[in-house]
C-alpha positions as CSV (number, residue, x, y, z in Angstrom):
1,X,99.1,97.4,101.1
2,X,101.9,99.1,99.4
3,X,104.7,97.2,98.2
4,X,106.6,99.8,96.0
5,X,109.1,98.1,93.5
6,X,109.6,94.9,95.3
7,X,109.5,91.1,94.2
8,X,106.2,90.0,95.4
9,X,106.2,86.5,97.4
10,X,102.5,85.3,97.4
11,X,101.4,82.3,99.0
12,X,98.4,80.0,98.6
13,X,95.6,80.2,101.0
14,X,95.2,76.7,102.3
15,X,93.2,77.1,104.8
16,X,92.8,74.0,106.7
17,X,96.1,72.3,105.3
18,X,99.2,72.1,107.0
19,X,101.2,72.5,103.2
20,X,99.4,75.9,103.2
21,X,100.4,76.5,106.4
22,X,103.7,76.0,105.3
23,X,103.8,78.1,102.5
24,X,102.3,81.1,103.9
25,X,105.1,80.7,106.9
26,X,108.0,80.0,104.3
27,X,106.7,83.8,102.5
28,X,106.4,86.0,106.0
29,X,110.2,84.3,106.9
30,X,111.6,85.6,103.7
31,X,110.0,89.2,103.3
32,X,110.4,89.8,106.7
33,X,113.5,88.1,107.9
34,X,115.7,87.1,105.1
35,X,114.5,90.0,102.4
36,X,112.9,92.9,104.2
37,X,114.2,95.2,101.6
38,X,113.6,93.7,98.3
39,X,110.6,91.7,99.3
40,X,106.7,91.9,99.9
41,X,103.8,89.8,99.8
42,X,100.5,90.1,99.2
43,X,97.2,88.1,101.0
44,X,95.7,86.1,98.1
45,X,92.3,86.7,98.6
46,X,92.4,90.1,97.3
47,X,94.4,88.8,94.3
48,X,91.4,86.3,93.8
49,X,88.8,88.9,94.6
50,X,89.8,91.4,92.0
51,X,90.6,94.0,94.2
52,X,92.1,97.3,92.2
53,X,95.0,97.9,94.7
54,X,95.8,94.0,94.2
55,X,96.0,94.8,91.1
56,X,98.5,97.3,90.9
57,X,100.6,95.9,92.5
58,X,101.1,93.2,91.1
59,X,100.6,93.9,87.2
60,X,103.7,93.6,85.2
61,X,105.6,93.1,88.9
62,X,108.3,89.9,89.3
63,X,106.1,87.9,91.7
64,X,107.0,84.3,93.1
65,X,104.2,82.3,93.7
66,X,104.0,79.3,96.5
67,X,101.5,76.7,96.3
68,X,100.6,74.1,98.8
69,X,98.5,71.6,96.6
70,X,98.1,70.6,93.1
71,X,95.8,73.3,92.4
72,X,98.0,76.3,92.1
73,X,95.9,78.8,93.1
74,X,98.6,81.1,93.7
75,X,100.1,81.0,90.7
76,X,96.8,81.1,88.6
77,X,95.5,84.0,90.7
78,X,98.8,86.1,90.0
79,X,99.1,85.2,86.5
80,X,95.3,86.0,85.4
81,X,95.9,89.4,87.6
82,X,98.7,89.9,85.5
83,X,101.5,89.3,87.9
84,X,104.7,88.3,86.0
85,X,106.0,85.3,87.4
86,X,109.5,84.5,88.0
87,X,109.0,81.2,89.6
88,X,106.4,78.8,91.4
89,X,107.3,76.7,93.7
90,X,105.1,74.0,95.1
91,X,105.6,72.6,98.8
92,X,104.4,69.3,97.4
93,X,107.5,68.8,95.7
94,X,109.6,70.0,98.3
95,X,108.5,67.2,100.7
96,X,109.0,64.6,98.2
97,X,112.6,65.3,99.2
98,X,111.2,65.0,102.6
99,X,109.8,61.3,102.7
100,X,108.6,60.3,106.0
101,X,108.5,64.0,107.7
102,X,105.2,65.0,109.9
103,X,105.4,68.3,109.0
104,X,102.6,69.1,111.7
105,X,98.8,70.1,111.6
106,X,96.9,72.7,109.9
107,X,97.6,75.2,112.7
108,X,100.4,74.3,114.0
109,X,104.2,73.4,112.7
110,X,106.4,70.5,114.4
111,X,110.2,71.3,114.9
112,X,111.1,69.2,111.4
113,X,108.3,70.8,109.7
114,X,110.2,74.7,110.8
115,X,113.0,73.2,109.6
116,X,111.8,72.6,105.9
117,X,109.7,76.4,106.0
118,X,113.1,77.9,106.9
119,X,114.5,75.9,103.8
120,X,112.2,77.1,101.6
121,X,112.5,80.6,102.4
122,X,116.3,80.3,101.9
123,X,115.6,79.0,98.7
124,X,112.7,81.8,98.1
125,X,115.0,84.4,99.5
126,X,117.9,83.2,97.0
127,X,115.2,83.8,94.0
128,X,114.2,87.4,95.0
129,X,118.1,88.4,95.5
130,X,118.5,86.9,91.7
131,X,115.0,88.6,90.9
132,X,116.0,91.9,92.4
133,X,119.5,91.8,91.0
134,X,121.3,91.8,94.5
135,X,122.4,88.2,94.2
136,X,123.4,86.1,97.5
Protein backbone atom coordinates (compact mmCIF):
# COMPACT_ATOMS: atom_id res chain seq x y z
CA UNK A 1 0.00 0.00 0.00
CA UNK A 2 2.79 2.39 -0.26
CA UNK A 3 2.22 5.50 -1.99
CA UNK A 4 5.46 7.53 -1.09
CA UNK A 5 5.01 11.35 -1.67
CA UNK A 6 2.29 11.30 -4.21
CA UNK A 7 -1.20 13.11 -4.61
CA UNK A 8 -3.60 10.64 -3.42
CA UNK A 9 -6.76 10.16 -5.80
CA UNK A 10 -9.37 8.27 -3.66
CA UNK A 11 -12.62 7.33 -4.84
CA UNK A 12 -16.04 6.52 -3.22
CA UNK A 13 -17.03 2.94 -2.81
CA UNK A 14 -20.39 2.81 -4.50
CA UNK A 15 -20.96 -0.39 -4.66
CA UNK A 16 -23.96 -1.18 -6.53
CA UNK A 17 -24.11 2.37 -8.39
CA UNK A 18 -22.97 2.98 -11.73
CA UNK A 19 -21.68 6.83 -10.50
CA UNK A 20 -19.34 4.77 -8.21
CA UNK A 21 -18.48 2.85 -10.79
CA UNK A 22 -17.51 5.74 -12.49
CA UNK A 23 -15.49 7.29 -10.15
CA UNK A 24 -13.46 4.49 -9.10
CA UNK A 25 -12.70 3.99 -13.06
CA UNK A 26 -12.00 7.82 -13.57
CA UNK A 27 -9.10 7.40 -10.34
CA UNK A 28 -7.34 3.86 -11.73
CA UNK A 29 -7.21 5.97 -15.46
CA UNK A 30 -5.41 8.83 -13.93
CA UNK A 31 -2.86 7.06 -11.48
CA UNK A 32 -2.23 4.56 -13.81
CA UNK A 33 -2.40 6.01 -17.19
CA UNK A 34 -2.36 9.74 -17.19
CA UNK A 35 -0.23 10.22 -13.72
CA UNK A 36 1.71 7.05 -12.93
CA UNK A 37 4.44 9.14 -11.41
CA UNK A 38 2.81 11.68 -9.30
CA UNK A 39 -0.22 9.75 -8.45
CA UNK A 40 -1.69 7.00 -6.15
CA UNK A 41 -4.83 5.90 -4.74
CA UNK A 42 -5.92 4.34 -1.97
CA UNK A 43 -9.16 1.69 -1.46
CA UNK A 44 -11.54 3.56 0.82
CA UNK A 45 -12.51 1.03 3.00
CA UNK A 46 -9.35 1.03 4.86
CA UNK A 47 -9.62 4.80 5.07
CA UNK A 48 -13.13 4.16 6.71
CA UNK A 49 -11.96 1.35 8.76
CA UNK A 50 -9.22 3.13 10.53
CA UNK A 51 -6.50 1.16 9.33
CA UNK A 52 -2.88 2.61 10.69
CA UNK A 53 -1.12 2.28 7.18
CA UNK A 54 -4.33 4.27 5.72
CA UNK A 55 -3.41 6.48 7.89
CA UNK A 56 -0.11 7.35 7.12
CA UNK A 57 -0.49 7.79 4.12
CA UNK A 58 -2.79 9.99 3.91
CA UNK A 59 -2.25 12.38 6.98
CA UNK A 60 -1.15 15.85 6.08
CA UNK A 61 -0.88 14.25 2.23
CA UNK A 62 -2.64 16.51 -0.87
CA UNK A 63 -5.46 14.02 -1.59
CA UNK A 64 -8.34 14.51 -4.24
CA UNK A 65 -11.32 12.93 -3.30
CA UNK A 66 -14.17 11.63 -5.94
CA UNK A 67 -17.59 11.04 -4.86
CA UNK A 68 -20.37 9.32 -6.70
CA UNK A 69 -23.49 10.52 -4.61
CA UNK A 70 -24.51 13.26 -2.33
CA UNK A 71 -23.07 11.69 0.53
CA UNK A 72 -19.39 12.30 0.16
CA UNK A 73 -18.03 9.59 1.67
CA UNK A 74 -14.83 9.99 0.17
CA UNK A 75 -14.24 13.22 1.11
CA UNK A 76 -15.44 12.79 4.73
CA UNK A 77 -13.42 9.58 5.17
CA UNK A 78 -10.18 11.48 4.03
CA UNK A 79 -10.72 14.56 5.78
CA UNK A 80 -11.60 12.92 9.42
CA UNK A 81 -8.30 10.61 8.59
CA UNK A 82 -6.64 13.72 8.16
CA UNK A 83 -6.09 13.72 4.52
CA UNK A 84 -5.59 17.31 3.24
CA UNK A 85 -7.80 17.89 0.46
CA UNK A 86 -6.99 19.75 -2.51
CA UNK A 87 -10.25 19.21 -4.26
CA UNK A 88 -13.50 17.01 -4.38
CA UNK A 89 -15.07 16.42 -7.17
CA UNK A 90 -18.45 14.87 -7.42
CA UNK A 91 -19.61 12.73 -10.65
CA UNK A 92 -23.13 14.04 -9.86
CA UNK A 93 -22.22 17.33 -11.06
CA UNK A 94 -20.27 16.28 -13.86
CA UNK A 95 -23.37 14.63 -15.52
CA UNK A 96 -25.46 17.54 -15.05
CA UNK A 97 -23.29 18.67 -18.04
CA UNK A 98 -24.23 15.39 -19.35
CA UNK A 99 -28.12 15.54 -19.60
CA UNK A 100 -29.64 12.64 -21.15
CA UNK A 101 -26.41 10.24 -21.08
CA UNK A 102 -26.85 6.31 -20.01
CA UNK A 103 -23.76 6.19 -18.48
CA UNK A 104 -24.32 2.29 -18.08
CA UNK A 105 -24.98 -0.14 -15.09
CA UNK A 106 -23.41 -0.77 -11.82
CA UNK A 107 -20.98 -3.19 -13.41
CA UNK A 108 -20.60 -2.25 -16.46
CA UNK A 109 -19.78 1.19 -18.57
CA UNK A 110 -21.49 2.01 -22.03
CA UNK A 111 -19.15 3.61 -24.73
CA UNK A 112 -20.60 7.47 -23.73
CA UNK A 113 -20.29 6.57 -20.20
CA UNK A 114 -16.00 5.79 -21.01
CA UNK A 115 -16.18 8.80 -22.65
CA UNK A 116 -17.17 11.05 -19.54
CA UNK A 117 -14.57 8.63 -16.97
CA UNK A 118 -11.81 9.53 -19.43
CA UNK A 119 -13.01 13.23 -19.05
CA UNK A 120 -12.80 13.20 -15.66
CA UNK A 121 -9.49 11.74 -15.27
CA UNK A 122 -8.20 14.44 -17.61
CA UNK A 123 -9.56 16.87 -15.45
CA UNK A 124 -8.31 14.82 -12.21
CA UNK A 125 -5.00 14.34 -13.92
CA UNK A 126 -4.79 18.29 -14.64
CA UNK A 127 -5.29 18.74 -10.65
CA UNK A 128 -2.58 16.38 -9.47
CA UNK A 129 0.01 18.01 -12.15
CA UNK A 130 -1.06 21.48 -10.46
CA UNK A 131 -1.05 19.61 -6.99
CA UNK A 132 2.41 18.07 -7.66
CA UNK A 133 3.78 21.21 -9.16
CA UNK A 134 4.45 19.63 -12.70
CA UNK A 135 1.71 21.54 -14.36
CA UNK A 136 0.18 20.22 -17.87
Amino acid sequence: MATNGKVKVIPCSGMGKVYGLMAREAALYTVNRLCPDQAATMCLAYIVTGDAEAEAGIAHRPCITIDGCPKMCAAKSVSAMGGDIQEEFKVLDIMKEHKGVQPGTATALTDEGWAIVEKVAGRLGSRVQEISGEGR
